[in-house]
N, CA and C atoms as an extended XYZ file, in Angstrom:
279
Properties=species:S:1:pos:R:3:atomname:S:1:resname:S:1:resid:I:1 pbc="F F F"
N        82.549      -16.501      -19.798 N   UNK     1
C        81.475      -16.000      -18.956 CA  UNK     1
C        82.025      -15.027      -17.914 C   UNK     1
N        83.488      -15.476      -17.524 N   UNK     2
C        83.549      -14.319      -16.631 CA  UNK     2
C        83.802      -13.330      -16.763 C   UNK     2
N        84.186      -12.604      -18.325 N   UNK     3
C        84.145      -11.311      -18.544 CA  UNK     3
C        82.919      -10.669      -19.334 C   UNK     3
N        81.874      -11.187      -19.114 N   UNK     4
C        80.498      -10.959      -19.686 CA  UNK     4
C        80.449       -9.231      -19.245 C   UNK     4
N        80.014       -8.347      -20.171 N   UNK     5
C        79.839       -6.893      -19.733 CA  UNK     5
C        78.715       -6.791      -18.832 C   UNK     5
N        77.583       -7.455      -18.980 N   UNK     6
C        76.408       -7.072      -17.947 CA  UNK     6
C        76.911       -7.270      -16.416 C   UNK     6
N        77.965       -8.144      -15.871 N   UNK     7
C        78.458       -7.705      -14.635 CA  UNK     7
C        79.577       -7.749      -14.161 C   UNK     7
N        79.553       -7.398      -12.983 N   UNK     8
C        81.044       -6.581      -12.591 CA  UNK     8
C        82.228       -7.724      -13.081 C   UNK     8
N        83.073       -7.030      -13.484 N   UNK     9
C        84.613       -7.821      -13.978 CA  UNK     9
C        84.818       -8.913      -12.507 C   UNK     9
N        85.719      -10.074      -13.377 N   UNK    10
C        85.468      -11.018      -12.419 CA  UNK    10
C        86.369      -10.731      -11.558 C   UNK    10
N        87.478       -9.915      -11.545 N   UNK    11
C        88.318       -9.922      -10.635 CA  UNK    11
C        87.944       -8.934       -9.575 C   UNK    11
N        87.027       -8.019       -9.556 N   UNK    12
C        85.896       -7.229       -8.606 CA  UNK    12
C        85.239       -8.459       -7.657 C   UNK    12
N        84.612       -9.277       -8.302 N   UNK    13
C        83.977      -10.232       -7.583 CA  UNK    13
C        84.925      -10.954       -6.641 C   UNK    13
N        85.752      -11.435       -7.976 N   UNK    14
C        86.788      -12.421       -6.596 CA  UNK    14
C        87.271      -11.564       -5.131 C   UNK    14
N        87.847      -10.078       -5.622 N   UNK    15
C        88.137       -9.336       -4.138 CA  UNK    15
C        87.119       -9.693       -2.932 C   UNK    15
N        86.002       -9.412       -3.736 N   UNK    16
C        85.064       -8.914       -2.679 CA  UNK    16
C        84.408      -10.366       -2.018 C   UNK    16
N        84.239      -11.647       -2.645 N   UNK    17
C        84.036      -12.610       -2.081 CA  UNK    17
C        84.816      -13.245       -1.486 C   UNK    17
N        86.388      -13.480       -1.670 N   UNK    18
C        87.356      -14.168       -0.691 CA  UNK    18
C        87.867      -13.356        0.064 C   UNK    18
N        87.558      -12.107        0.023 N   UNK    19
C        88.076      -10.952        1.065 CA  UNK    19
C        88.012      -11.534        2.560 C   UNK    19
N        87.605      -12.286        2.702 N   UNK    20
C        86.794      -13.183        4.634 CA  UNK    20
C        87.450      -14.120        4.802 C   UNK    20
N        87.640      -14.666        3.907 N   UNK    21
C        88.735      -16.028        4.255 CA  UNK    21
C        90.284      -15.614        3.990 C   UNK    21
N        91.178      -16.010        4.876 N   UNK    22
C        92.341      -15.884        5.493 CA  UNK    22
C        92.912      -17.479        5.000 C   UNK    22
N        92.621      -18.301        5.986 N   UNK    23
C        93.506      -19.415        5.809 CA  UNK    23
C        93.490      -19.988        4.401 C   UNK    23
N        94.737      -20.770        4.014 N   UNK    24
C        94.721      -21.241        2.391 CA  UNK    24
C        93.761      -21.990        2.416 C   UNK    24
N        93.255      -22.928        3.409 N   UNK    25
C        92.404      -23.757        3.387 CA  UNK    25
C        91.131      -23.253        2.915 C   UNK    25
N        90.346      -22.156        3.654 N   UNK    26
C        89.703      -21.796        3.159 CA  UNK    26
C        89.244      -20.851        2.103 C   UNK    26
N        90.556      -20.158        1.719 N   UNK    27
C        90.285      -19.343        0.426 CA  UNK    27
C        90.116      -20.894       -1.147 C   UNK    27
N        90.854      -21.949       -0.524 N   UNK    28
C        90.665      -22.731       -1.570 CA  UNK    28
C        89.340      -23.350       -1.970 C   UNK    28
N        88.396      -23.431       -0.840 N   UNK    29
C        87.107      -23.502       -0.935 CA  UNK    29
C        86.335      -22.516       -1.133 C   UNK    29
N        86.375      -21.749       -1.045 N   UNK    30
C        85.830      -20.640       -1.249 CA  UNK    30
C        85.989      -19.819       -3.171 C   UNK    30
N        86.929      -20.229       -3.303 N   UNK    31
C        87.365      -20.060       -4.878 CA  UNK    31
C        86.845      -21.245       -5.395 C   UNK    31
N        86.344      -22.438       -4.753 N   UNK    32
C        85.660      -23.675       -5.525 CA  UNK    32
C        84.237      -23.111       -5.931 C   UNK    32
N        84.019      -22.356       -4.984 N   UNK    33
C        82.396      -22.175       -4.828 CA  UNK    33
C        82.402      -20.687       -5.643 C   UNK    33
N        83.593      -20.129       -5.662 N   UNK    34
C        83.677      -18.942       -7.231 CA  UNK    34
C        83.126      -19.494       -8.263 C   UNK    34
N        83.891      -20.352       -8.662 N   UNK    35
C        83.609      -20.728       -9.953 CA  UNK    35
C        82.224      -21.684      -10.477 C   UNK    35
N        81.579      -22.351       -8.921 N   UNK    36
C        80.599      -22.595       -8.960 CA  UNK    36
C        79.844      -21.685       -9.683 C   UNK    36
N        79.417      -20.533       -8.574 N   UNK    37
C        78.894      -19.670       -9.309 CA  UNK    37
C        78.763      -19.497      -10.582 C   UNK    37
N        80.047      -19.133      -11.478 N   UNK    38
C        79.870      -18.657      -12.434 CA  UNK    38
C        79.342      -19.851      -13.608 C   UNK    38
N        79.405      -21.379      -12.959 N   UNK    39
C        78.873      -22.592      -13.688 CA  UNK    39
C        77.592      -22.259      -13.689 C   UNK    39
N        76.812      -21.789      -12.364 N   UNK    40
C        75.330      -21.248      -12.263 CA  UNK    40
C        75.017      -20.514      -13.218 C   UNK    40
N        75.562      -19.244      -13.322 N   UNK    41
C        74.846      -18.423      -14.122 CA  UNK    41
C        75.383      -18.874      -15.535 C   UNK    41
N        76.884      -19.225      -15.964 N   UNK    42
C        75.917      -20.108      -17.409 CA  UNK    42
C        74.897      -20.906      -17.520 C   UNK    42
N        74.662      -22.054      -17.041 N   UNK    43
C        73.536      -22.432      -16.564 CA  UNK    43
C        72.405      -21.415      -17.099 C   UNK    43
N        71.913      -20.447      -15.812 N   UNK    44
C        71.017      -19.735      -15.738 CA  UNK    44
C        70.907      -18.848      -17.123 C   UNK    44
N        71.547      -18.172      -17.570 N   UNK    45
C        71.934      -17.412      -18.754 CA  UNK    45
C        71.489      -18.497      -20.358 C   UNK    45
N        71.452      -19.577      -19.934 N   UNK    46
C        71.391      -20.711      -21.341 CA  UNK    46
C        70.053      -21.007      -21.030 C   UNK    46
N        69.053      -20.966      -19.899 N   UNK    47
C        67.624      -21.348      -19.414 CA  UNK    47
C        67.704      -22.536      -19.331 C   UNK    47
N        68.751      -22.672      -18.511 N   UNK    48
C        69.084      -24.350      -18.244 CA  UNK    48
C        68.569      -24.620      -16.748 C   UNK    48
N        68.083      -25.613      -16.489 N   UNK    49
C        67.514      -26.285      -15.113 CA  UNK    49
C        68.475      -26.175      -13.989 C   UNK    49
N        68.705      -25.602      -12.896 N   UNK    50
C        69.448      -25.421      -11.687 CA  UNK    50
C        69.217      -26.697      -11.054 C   UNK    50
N        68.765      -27.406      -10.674 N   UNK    51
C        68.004      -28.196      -10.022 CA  UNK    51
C        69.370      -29.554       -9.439 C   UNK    51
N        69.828      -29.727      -10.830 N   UNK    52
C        71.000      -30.838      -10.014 CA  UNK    52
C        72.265      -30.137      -10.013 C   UNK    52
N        72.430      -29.078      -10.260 N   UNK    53
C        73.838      -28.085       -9.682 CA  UNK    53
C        73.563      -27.586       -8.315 C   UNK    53
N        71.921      -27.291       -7.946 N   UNK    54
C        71.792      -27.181       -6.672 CA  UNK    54
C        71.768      -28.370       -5.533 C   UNK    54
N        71.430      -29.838       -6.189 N   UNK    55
C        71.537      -31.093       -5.444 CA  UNK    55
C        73.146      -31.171       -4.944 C   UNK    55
N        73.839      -30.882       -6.240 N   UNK    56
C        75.217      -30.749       -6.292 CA  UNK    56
C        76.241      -29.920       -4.899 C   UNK    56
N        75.518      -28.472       -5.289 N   UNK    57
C        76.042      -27.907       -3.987 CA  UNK    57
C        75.704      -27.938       -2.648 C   UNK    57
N        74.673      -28.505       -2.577 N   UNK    58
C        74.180      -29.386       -1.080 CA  UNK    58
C        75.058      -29.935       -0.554 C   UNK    58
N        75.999      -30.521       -1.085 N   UNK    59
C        76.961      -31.852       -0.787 CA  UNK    59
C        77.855      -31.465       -0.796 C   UNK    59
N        78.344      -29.789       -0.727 N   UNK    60
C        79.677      -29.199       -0.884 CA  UNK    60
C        79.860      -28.391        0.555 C   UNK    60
N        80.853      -28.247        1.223 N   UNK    61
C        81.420      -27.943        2.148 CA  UNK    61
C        80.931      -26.490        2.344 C   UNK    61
N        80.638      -26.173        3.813 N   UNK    62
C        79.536      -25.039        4.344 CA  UNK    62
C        80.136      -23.669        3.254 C   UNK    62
N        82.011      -23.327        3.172 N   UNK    63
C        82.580      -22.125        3.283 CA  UNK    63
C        82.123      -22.175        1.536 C   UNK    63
N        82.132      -23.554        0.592 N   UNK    64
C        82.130      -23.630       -0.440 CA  UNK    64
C        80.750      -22.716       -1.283 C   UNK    64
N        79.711      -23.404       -0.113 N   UNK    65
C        77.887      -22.697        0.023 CA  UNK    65
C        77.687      -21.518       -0.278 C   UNK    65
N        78.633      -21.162        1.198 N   UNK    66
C        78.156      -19.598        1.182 CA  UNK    66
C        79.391      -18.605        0.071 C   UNK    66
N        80.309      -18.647       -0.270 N   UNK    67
C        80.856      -18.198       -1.291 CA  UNK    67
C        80.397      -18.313       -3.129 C   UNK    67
N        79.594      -19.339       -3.368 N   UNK    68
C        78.904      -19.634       -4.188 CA  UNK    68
C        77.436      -18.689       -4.131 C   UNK    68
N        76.628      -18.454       -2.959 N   UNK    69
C        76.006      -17.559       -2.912 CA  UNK    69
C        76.308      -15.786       -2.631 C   UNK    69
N        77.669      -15.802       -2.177 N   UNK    70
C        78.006      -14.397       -1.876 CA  UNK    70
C        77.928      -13.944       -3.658 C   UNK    70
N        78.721      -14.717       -4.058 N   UNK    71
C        79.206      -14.866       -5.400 CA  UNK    71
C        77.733      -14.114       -6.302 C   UNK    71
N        76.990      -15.107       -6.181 N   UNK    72
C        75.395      -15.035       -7.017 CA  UNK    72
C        74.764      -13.291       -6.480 C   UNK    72
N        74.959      -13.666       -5.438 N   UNK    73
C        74.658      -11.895       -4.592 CA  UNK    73
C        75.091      -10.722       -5.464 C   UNK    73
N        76.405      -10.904       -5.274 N   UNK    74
C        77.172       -9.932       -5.828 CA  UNK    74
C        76.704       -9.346       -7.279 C   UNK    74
N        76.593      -10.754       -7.751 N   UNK    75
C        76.130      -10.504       -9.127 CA  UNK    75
C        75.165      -10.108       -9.411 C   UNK    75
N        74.114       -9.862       -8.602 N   UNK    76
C        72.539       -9.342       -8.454 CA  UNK    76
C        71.739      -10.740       -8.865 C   UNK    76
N        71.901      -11.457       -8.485 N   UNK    77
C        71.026      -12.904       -9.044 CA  UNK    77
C        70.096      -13.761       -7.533 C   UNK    77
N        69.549      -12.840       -7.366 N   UNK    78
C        69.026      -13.040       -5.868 CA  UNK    78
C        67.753      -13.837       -6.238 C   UNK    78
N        67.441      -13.911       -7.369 N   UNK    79
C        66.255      -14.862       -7.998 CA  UNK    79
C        67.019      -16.658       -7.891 C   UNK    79
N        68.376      -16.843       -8.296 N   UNK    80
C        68.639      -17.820       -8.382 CA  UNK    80
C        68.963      -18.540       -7.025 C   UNK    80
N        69.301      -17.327       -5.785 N   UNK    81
C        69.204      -17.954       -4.163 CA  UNK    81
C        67.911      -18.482       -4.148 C   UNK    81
N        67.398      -17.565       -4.427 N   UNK    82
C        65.767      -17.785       -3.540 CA  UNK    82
C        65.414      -19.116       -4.190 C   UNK    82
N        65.810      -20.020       -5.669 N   UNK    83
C        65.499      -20.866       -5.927 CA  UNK    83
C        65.953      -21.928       -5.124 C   UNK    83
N        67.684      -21.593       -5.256 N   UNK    84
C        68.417      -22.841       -4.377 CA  UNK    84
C        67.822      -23.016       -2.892 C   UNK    84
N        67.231      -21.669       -1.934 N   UNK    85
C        66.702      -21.660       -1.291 CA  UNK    85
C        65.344      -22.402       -0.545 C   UNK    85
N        64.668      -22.796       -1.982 N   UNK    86
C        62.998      -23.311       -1.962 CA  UNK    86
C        63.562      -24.542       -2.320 C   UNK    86
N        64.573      -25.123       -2.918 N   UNK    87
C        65.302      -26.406       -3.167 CA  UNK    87
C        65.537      -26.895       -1.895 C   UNK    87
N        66.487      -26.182       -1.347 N   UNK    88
C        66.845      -27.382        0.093 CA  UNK    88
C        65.694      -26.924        1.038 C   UNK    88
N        64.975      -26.311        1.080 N   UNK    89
C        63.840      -26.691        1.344 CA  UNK    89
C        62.666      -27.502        1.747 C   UNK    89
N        62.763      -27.887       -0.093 N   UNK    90
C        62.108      -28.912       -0.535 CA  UNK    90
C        62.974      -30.430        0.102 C   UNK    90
N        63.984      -30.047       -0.389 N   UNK    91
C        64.715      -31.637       -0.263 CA  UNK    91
C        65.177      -32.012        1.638 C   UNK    91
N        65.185      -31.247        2.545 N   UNK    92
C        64.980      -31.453        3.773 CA  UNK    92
C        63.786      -32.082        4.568 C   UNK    92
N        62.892      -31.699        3.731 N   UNK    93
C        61.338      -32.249        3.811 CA  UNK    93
C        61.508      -33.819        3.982 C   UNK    93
């Protein structure tokens, strides 16, 4: 999946999403929430249910969150935020 032609080569992505984090600590979370991502969009790509990968990343560490969504960004998948989005949402309720 991560050299799929419809988007940017994965090693484009990785620059541009751990580019912010400095400490090992947090580039190591932040590369957790890489590959998240790219679990998403197989997922998404197979028309598979997001629903407990997003319960999933609820429970994952803030830097893990937002690198998992820079990630989805990058990739132009701003349909699949806005879901995880209406998810915790929902589940804060």
């Amino acid at each position: 999946m991560k050299n799929n032609p419809h988007y940017p080569p994965f090693e484009t992505v990785e620059f541009h999403v751990l580019r912010p984090y400095t400490t090992q600590k947090d580039l190591t979370l932040a590369k957790d929430g890489l590959d998240l991502a790219y679990g998403f969009l197989e997922f998404y790509e197979a028309g598979g249910s997001l629903r407990k990968e997003f319960d999933m990343l609820m429970q994952e560490n803030p830097i893990c969150i937002a690198a998992t969504l820079a990630t989805l960004k990058f990739l132009g998948l701003e349909q699949v935020i806005d879901s995880f989005k209406k998810r915790t949402r929902r589940v804060k309720r």
